[in-house]
Every structure is written in structure tokens, then in C-alpha cells.
TORGU-521452 format. One record per residue (C-alpha): residue in one letter; residue number from 0; x, y, z. Coordinates in Angstrom, 3 decimals. Each point is the difference from the previous one (the first is absolute). Example, Ala and Ser with C-alpha at 12.3 -4.5 7.8 and 13.67 -1.06 7.14 Angstrom:
% TORGU-521452
aa = A	i = 0	u = 12.300	v = -4.500	w = 7.800 $
aa = S	i = 1	u = 1.370	v = 3.440	w = -0.660 $
This chain:
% TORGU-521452
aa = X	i = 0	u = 117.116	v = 190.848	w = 76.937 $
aa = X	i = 1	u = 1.771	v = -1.504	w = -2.903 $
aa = X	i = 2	u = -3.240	v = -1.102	w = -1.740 $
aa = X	i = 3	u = -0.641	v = 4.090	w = 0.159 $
aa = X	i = 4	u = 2.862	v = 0.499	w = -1.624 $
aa = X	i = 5	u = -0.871	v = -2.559	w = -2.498 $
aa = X	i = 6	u = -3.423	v = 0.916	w = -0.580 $
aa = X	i = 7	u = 1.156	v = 4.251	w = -0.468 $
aa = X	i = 8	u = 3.069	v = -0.951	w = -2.417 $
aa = X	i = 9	u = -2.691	v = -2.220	w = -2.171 $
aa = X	i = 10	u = -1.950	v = 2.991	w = 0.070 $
aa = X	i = 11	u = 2.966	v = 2.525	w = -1.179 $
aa = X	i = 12	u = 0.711	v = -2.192	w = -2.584 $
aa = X	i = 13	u = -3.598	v = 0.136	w = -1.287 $
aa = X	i = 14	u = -0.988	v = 3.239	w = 0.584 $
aa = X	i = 15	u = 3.783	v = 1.117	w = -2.054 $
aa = X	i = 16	u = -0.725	v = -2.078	w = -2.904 $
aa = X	i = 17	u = -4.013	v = 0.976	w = -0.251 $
aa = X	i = 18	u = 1.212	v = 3.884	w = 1.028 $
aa = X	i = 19	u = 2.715	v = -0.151	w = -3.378 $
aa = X	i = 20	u = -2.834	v = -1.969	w = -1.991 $
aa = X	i = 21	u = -2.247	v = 3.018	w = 0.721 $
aa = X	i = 22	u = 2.553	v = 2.692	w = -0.886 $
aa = X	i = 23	u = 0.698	v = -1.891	w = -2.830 $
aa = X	i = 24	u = -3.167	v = -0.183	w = -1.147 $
aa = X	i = 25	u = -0.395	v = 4.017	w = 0.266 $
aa = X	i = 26	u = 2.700	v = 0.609	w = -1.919 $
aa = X	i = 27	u = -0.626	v = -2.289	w = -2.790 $
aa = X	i = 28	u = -3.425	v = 1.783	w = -0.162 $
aa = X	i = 29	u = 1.640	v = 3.549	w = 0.040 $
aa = X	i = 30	u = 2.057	v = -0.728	w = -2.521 $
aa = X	i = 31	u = -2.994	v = -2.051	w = -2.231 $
aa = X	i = 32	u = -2.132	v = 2.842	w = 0.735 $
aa = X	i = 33	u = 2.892	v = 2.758	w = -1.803 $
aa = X	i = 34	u = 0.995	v = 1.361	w = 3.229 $
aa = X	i = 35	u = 3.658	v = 0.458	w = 0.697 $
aa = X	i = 36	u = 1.493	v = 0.549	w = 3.254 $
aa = X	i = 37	u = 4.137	v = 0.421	w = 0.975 $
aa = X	i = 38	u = 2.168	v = -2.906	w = -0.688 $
aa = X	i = 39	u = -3.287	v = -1.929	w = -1.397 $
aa = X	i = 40	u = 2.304	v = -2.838	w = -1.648 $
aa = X	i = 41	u = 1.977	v = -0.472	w = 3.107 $
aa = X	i = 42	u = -2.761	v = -0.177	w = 2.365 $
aa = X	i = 43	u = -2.151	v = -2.607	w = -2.186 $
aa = X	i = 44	u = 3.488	v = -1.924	w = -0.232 $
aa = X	i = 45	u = 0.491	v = -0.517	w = 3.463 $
aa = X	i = 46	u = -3.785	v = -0.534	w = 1.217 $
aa = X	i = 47	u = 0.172	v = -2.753	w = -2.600 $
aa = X	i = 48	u = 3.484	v = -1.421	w = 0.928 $
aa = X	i = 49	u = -1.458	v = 0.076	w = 3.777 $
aa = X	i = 50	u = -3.097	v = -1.544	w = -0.395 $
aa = X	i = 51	u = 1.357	v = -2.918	w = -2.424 $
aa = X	i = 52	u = 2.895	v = -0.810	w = 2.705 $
aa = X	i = 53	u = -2.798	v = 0.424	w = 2.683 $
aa = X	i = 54	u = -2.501	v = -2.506	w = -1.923 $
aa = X	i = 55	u = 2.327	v = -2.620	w = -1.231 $
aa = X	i = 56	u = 1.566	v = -0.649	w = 3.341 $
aa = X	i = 57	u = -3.585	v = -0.092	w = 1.398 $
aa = X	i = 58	u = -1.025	v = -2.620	w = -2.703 $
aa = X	i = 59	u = 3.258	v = -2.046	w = 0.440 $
aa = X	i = 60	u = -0.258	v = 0.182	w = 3.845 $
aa = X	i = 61	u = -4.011	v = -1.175	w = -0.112 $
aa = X	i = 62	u = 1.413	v = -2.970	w = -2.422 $
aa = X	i = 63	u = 2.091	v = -1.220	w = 2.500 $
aa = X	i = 64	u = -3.019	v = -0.617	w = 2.152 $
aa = X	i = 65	u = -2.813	v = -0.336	w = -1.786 $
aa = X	i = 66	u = -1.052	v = -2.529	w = -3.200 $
aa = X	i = 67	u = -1.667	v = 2.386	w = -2.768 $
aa = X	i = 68	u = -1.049	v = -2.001	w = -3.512 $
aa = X	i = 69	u = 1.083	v = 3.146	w = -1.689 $
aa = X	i = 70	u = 3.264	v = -0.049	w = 1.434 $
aa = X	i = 71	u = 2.040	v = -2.226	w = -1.367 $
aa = X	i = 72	u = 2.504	v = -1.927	w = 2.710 $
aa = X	i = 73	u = -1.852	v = 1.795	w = 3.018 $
aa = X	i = 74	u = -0.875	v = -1.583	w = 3.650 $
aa = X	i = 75	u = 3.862	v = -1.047	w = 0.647 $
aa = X	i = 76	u = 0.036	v = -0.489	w = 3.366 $
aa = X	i = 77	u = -3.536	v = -1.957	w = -0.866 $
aa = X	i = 78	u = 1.679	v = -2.821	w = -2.478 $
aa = X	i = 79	u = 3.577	v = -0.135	w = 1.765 $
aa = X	i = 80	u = -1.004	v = 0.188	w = 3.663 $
aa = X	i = 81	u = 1.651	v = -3.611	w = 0.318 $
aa = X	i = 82	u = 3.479	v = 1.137	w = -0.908 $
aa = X	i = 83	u = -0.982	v = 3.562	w = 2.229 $
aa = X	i = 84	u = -0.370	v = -2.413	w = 2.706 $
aa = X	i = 85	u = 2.832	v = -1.815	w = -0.219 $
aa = X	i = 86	u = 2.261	v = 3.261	w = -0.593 $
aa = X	i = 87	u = -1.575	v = 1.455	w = 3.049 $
aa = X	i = 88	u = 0.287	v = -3.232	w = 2.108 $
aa = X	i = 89	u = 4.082	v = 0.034	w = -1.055 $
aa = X	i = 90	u = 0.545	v = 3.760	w = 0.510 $
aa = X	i = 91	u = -1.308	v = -0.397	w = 3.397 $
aa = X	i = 92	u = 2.221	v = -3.101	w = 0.914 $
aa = X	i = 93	u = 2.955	v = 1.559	w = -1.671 $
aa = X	i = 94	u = -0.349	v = 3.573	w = 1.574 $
aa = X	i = 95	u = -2.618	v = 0.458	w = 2.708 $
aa = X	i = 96	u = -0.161	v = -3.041	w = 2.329 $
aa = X	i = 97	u = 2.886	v = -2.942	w = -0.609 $
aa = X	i = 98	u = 1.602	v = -2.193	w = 2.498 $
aa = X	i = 99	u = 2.865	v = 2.255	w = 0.879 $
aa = X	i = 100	u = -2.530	v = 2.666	w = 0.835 $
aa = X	i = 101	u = -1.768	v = -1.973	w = 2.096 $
aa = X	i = 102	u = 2.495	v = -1.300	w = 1.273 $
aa = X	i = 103	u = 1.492	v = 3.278	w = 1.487 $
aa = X	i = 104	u = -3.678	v = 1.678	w = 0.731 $
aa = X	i = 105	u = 0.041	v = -3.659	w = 2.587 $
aa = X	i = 106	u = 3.064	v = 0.561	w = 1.753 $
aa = X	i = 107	u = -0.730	v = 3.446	w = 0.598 $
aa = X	i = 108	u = -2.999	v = -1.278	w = 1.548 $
aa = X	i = 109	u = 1.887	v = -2.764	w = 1.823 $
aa = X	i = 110	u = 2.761	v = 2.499	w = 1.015 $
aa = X	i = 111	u = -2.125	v = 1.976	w = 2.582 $
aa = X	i = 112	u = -1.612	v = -2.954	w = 2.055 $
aa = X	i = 113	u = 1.777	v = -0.531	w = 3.558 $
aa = X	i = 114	u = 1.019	v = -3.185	w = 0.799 $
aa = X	i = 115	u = -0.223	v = 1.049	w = 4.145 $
aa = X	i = 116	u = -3.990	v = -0.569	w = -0.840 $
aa = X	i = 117	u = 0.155	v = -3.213	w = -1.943 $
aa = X	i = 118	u = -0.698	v = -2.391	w = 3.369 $
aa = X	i = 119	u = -2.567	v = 2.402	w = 0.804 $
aa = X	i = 120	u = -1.163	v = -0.243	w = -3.290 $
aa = X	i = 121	u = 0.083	v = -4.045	w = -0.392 $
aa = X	i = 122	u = -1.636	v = 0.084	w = 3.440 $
aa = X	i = 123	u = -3.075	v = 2.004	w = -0.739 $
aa = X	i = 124	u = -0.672	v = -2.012	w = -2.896 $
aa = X	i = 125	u = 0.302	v = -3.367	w = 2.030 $
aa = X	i = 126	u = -2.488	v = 1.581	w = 2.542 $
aa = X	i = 127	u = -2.589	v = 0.500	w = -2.848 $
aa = X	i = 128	u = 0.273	v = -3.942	w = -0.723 $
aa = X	i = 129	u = 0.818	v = -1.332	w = 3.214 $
aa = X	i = 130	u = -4.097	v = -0.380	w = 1.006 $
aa = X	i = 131	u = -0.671	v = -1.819	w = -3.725 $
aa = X	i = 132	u = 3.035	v = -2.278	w = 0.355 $
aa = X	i = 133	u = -1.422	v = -0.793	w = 3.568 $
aa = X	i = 134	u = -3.608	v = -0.442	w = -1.280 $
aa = X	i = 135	u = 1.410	v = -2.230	w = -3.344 $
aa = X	i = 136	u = 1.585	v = -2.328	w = 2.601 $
aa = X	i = 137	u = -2.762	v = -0.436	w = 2.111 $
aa = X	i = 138	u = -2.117	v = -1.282	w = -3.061 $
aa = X	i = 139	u = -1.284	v = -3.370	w = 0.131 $
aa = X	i = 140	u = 1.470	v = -0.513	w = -3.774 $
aa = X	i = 141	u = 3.245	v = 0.605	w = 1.445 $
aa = X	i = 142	u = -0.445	v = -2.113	w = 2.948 $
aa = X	i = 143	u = -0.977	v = -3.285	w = -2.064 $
aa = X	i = 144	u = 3.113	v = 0.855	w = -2.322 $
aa = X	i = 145	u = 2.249	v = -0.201	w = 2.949 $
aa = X	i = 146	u = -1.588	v = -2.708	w = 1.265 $
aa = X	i = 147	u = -0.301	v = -2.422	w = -3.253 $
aa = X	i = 148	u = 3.948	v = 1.362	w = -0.317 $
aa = X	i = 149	u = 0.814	v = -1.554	w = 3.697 $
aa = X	i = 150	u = -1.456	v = -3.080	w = -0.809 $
aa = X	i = 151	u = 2.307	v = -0.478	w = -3.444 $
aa = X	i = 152	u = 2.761	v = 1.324	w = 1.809 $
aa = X	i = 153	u = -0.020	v = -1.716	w = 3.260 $
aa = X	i = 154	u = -1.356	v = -3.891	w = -1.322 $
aa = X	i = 155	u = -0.023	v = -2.389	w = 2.306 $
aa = X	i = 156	u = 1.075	v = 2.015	w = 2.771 $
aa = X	i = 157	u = -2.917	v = 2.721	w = -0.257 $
aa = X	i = 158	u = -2.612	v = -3.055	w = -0.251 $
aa = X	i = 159	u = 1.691	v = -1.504	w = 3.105 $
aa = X	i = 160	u = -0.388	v = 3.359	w = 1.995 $
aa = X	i = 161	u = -3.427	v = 0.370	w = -1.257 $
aa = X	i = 162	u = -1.138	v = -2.886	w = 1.048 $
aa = X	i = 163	u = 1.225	v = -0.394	w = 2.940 $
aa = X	i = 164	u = -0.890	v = 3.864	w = 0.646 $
aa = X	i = 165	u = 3.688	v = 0.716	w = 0.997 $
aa = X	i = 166	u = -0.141	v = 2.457	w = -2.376 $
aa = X	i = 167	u = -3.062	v = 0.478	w = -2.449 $
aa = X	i = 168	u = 0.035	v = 1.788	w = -3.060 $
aa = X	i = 169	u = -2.369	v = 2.928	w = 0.703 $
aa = X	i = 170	u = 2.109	v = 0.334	w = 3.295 $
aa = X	i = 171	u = 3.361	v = 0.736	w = -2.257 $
aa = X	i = 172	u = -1.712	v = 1.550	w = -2.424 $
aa = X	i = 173	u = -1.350	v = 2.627	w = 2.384 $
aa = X	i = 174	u = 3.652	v = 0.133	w = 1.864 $
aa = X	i = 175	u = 1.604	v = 0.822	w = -3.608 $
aa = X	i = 176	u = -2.857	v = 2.668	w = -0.610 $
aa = X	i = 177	u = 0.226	v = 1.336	w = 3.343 $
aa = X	i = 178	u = 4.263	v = 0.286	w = -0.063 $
aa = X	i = 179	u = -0.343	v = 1.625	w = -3.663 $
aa = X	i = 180	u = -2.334	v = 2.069	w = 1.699 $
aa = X	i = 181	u = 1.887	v = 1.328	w = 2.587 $
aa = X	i = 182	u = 3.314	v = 0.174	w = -2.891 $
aa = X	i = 183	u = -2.316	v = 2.523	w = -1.761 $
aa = X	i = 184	u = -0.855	v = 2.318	w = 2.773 $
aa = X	i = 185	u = 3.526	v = -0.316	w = 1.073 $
aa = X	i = 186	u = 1.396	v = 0.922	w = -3.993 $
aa = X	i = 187	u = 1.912	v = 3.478	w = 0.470 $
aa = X	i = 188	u = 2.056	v = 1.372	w = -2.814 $
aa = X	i = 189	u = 3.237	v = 1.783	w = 2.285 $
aa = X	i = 190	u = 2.069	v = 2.929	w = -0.963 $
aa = X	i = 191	u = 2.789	v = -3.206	w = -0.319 $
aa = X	i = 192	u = -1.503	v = -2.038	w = -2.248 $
aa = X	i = 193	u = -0.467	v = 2.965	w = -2.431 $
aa = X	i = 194	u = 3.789	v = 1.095	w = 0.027 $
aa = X	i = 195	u = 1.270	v = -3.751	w = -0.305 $
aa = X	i = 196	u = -2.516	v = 0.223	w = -3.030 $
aa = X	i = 197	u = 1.552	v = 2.741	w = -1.749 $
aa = X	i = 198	u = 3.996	v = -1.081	w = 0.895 $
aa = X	i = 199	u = -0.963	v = -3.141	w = -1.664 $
aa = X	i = 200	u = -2.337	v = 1.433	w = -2.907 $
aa = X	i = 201	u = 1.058	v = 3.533	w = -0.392 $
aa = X	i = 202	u = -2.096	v = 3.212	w = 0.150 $
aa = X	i = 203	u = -3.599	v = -0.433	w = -1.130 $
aa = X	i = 204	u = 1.504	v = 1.595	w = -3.197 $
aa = X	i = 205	u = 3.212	v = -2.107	w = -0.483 $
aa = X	i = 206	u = -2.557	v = -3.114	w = -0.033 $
aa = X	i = 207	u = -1.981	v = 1.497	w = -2.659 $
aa = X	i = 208	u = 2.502	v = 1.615	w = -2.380 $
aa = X	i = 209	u = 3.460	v = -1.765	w = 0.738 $
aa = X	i = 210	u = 1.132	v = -2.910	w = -2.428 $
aa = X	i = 211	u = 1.265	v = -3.559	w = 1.309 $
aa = X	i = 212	u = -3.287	v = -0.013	w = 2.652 $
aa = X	i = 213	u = 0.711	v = -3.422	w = 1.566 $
aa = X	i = 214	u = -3.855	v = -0.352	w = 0.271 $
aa = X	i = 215	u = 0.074	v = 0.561	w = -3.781 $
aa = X	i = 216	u = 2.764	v = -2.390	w = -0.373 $
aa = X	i = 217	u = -0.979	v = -2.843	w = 1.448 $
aa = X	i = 218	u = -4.003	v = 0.426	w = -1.311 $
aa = X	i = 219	u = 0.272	v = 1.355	w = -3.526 $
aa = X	i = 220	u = 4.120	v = -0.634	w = -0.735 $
aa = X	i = 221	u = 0.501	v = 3.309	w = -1.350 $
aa = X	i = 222	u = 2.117	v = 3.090	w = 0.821 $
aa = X	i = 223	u = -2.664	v = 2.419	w = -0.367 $
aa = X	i = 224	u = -1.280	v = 2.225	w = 2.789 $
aa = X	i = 225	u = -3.966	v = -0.549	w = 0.895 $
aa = X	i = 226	u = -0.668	v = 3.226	w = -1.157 $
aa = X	i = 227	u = 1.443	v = -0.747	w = -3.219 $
aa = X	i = 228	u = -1.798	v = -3.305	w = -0.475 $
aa = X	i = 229	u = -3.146	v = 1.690	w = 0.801 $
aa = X	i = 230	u = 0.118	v = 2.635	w = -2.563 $
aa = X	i = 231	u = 1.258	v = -2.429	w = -2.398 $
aa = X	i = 232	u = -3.010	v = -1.742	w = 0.326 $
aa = X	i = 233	u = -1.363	v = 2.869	w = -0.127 $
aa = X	i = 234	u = -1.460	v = 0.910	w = -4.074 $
aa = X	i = 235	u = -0.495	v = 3.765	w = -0.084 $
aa = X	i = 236	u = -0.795	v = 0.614	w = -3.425 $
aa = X	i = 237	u = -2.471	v = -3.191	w = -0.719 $
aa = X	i = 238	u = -1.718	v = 1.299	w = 3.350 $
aa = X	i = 239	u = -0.583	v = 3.287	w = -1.708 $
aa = X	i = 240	u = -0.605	v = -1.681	w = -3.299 $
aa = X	i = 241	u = -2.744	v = -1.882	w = 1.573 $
aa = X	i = 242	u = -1.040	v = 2.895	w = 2.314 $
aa = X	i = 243	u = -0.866	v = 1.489	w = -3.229 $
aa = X	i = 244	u = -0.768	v = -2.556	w = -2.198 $
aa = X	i = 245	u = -3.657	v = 0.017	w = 2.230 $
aa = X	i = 246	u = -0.996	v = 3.395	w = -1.347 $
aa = X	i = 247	u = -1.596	v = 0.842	w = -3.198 $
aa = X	i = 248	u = 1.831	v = 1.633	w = -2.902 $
aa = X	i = 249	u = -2.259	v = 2.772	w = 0.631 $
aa = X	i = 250	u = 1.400	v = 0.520	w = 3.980 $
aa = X	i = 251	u = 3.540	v = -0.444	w = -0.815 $
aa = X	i = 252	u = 0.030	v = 2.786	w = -2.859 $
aa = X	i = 253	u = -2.225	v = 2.117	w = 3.103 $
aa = X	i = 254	u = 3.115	v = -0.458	w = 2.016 $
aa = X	i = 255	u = 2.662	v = 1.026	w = -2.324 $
aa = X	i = 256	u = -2.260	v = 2.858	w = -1.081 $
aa = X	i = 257	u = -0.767	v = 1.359	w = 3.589 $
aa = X	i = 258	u = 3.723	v = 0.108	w = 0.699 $
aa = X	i = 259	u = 1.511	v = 1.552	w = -3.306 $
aa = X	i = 260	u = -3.461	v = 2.435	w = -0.611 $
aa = X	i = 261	u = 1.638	v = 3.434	w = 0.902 $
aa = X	i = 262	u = 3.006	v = -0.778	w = -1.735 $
aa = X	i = 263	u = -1.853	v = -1.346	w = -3.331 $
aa = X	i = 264	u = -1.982	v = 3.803	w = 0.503 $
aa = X	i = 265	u = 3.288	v = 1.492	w = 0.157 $
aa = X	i = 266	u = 0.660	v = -1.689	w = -3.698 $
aa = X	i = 267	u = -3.039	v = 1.833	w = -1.191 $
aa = X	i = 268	u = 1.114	v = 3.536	w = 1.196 $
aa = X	i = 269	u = 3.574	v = -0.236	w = -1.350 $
aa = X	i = 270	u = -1.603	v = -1.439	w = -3.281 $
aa = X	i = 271	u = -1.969	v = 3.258	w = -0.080 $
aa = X	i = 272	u = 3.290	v = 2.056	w = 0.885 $
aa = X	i = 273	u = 1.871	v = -1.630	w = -2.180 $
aa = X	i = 274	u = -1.937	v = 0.194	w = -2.514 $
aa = X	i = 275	u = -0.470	v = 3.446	w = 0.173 $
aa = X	i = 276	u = 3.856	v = 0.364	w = 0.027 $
aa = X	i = 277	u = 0.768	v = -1.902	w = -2.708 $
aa = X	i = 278	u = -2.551	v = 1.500	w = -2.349 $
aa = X	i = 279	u = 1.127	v = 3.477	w = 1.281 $
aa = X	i = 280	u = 3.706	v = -0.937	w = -0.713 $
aa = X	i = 281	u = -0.633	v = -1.705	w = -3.227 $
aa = X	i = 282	u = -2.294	v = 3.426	w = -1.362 $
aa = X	i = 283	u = 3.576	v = 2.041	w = 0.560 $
aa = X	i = 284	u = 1.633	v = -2.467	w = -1.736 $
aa = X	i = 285	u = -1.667	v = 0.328	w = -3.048 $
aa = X	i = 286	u = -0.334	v = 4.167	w = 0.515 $
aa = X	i = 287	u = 3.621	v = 0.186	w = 0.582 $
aa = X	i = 288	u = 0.551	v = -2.166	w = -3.417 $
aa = X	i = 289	u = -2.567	v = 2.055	w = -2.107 $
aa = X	i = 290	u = -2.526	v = -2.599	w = -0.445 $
């Protein structure tokens, strides 16, 4: 829809400054030609203030994005797309997306989710791994770790129970296996656990946004919220910068032209309008004065 609208205001613009052109044209060759017609002077006047506002503004607009040899200082956006970039990449840190404004599009987010679910939540997921945690224990890798560990950690004592088969080491290596086993299938996450959880860490959003986090504390030794030292970590503007830093000078001016197009045709028509006024304006001037 709004590439229709672009597309029909380009058009306008055209058709206005090729329709004044035209009647411009006529009356230049009426007048040329000896013919005379009402308010000759004034009409000429304005057709020509029209189409020069029109044309100008057409030619200044096409030097913005194009490079023409007989144009002196044309293809702007071509030569300074490196400072474009880096306007665009601060404009959008400083007034589209910033850490405050992601910050409050997360807790309204956050604010919805019902803690009455979270064991039900942690659960499902714990179901989804249970069978792989099962499977990764039951792997012979992990039964020759466990057993070279038993044999550092018992000494002499685990090479007196092995040989004398008291106790052997695949035999306690399957009993630890088997017992982890059996914790796993066993591991529950209970409506308890969860509300201890949040008396001692706060709402899902208090650990995120609130300052003085004693996780945060005691692993980073700053004051800051985890949200906070996320975002800032977190380099808006060089991502943009670099974002578009990958295109061609050619693809950034496309983008800047495709959004400001109906607005650059809108130049074009109001240079043809004002054109026309001035020239119209300026012709009573100079009536009203005698000239």
C-alpha cells in the first residue's frame, strides 16, 4: 500500500512539472507566433516561475542520489554514506531502541508470566532431558571417568577392595551410576522449591532489573542489576554501524531513498506551487509599482 502511494505521488510530481512545461511551452509559442491572449504576461510569468521551482528541486533532489559528471557536488549520499551510517546508527540508539526502552518493552514482557506455572514449567523442561542425562550416564566414556576417578580417590583402599573383590571398581562404579540414576528419575521441581526461590531471589523481574543482586555481588562486585549489565554490554549503535557497514553505498542510499521518496515528490510539487506563487506575486509587485 504505501509503495502505491509512493509510486502515484512520484507520478503527480512528474506529470505537474511535464503538464506546466507543456503549457509553458504553448504560451511561449503564442506569444512568439504574435498571438495575444488575456493576462499573456501573467500567465507566461507563472508557467515559468512553476516549472523552474518544479525543475530545480527535481535536479537538487536527483543530486542527492545520484553522481552526474555534469553536476558538480552530486551523488551525496554516494561519497558520505560512512558518516550517513554512523548518523543513522546514533539516531537509532539515541531515539528508537536504547537500553531504557528495552528495558521497559522486557518487564512488560516479564510482568504477565505466572509464577503458579513455573514448577510446571521447570518440570517439563527436565522431562525433555531426563532420557539424554540417563543415556550420557550410561556411556562407557562416563563409566571409565568414574572409574579412573575411584581409583585416585580411594588409593590404597580401592586397590585393596579390588583385589580382594570386596568391592571392585566396575561394581561401585555401576552402584554410583545406578543411584544417580534413580536421583534423576526421582528429580521433581515442587510448587515449594519455586516459592522459597523467589522469597530468597525476588520475582523473576526483581532478579533481572533490581540493583544490589547478591548473585551480582558476589560474581561481578557491582551494584548493577543483570539487566543493566547486559545492555551495557550491549553496543547498539556499532551493531547498526556494522549492520550497515556490509552493504554497498549503492543499498544504503536505496534505503534512505525508499523511505523519504513520497516526501522528496512532495518537494517537487510545492517547488512547482511555489514557484508559480512567487512569480505570480512578484508580476503584481512590479504592476502595482509601474514597472
Amino acid at each position: 500500500m504505501n509503495e502505491k502511494k509512493h509510486r502515484l505521488t512520484d507520478h503527480v510530481a512528474r506529470w505537474l512539472i511535464f503538464a506546466v512545461f507543456v503549457c509553458l511551452a504553448a504560451a511561449l509559442a503564442a506569444a512568439l507566433s504574435g498571438m495575444v491572449f488575456p493576462y499573456q504576461a501573467l500567465v507566461i510569468q507563472v508557467l515559468l516561475g512553476g516549472f523552474i521551482g518544479g525543475f530545480t528541486n527535481t535536479i537538487a533532489i536527483s543530486m542527492l542520489f545520484e553522481k552526474k559528471w555534469f553536476l558538480p557536488g552530486s551523488g551525496v549520499l554516494l561519497k558520505k554514506h560512512k558518516d550517513i551510517i554512523r548518523s543513522l546508527a546514533r539516531t537509532v540508539e539515541t531515539h528508537l531502541v536504547n537500553s531504557e526502552m528495552l528495558q521497559a518493552e522486557m518487564k512488560k514482557l516479564i510482568s504477565p508470566v505466572n509464577t503458579d506455572k513455573a514448577g510446571e514449567i521447570i518440570n517439563s523442561v527436565i522431562d525433555e532431558f531426563r532420557g539424554d542425562v540417563r543415556d550420557y550416564l550410561q556411556s562407557q566414556p562416563v563409566h571409565d571417568e568414574i572409574r579412573e576417578a575411584l581409583k585416585v580417590k580411594l588409593g590404597f583402599l580401592g586397590k585393596f577392595l579390588n583385589i580382594t573383590r570386596i568391592r571392585e571398581y566396575d561394581e561401585m562404579t555401576d552402584a554410583i551410576v545406578g543411584e544417580l540414576r534413580e536421583r534423576i528419575d526421582r528429580l521433581r521441581v515442587s510448587n515449594e522449591m519455586v516459592h522459597r526461590t523467589l522469597e530468597r531471589v525476588g520475582t523473576l523481574e526483581d532478579f533481572l532489573f533490581r540493583p544490589n543482586n547478591e548473585l551480582v555481588l558476589r560474581h561481578y562486585q557491582t551494584e548493577k542489576s543483570i539487566a543493566q549489565l547486559f545492555f551495557d554490554k550491549l553496543d547498539i549503535q556499532s551493531m547498526v554501524a556494522d549492520k550497515l557497514e556490509t552493504y554497498a553505498p549503492s543499498r544504503v542510499r536505496d534505503i534512505i531513498e525508499e523511505n523519504i521518496r513520497s516526501h522528496l515528490a512532495w518537494l517537487e510539487v510545492f517547488g512547482v506551487l511555489l514557484g508559480m506563487l512567487f512569480a505570480g506575486g512578484f508580476y503584481f509587485v512590479l504592476s502595482a509599482g509601474g514597472l
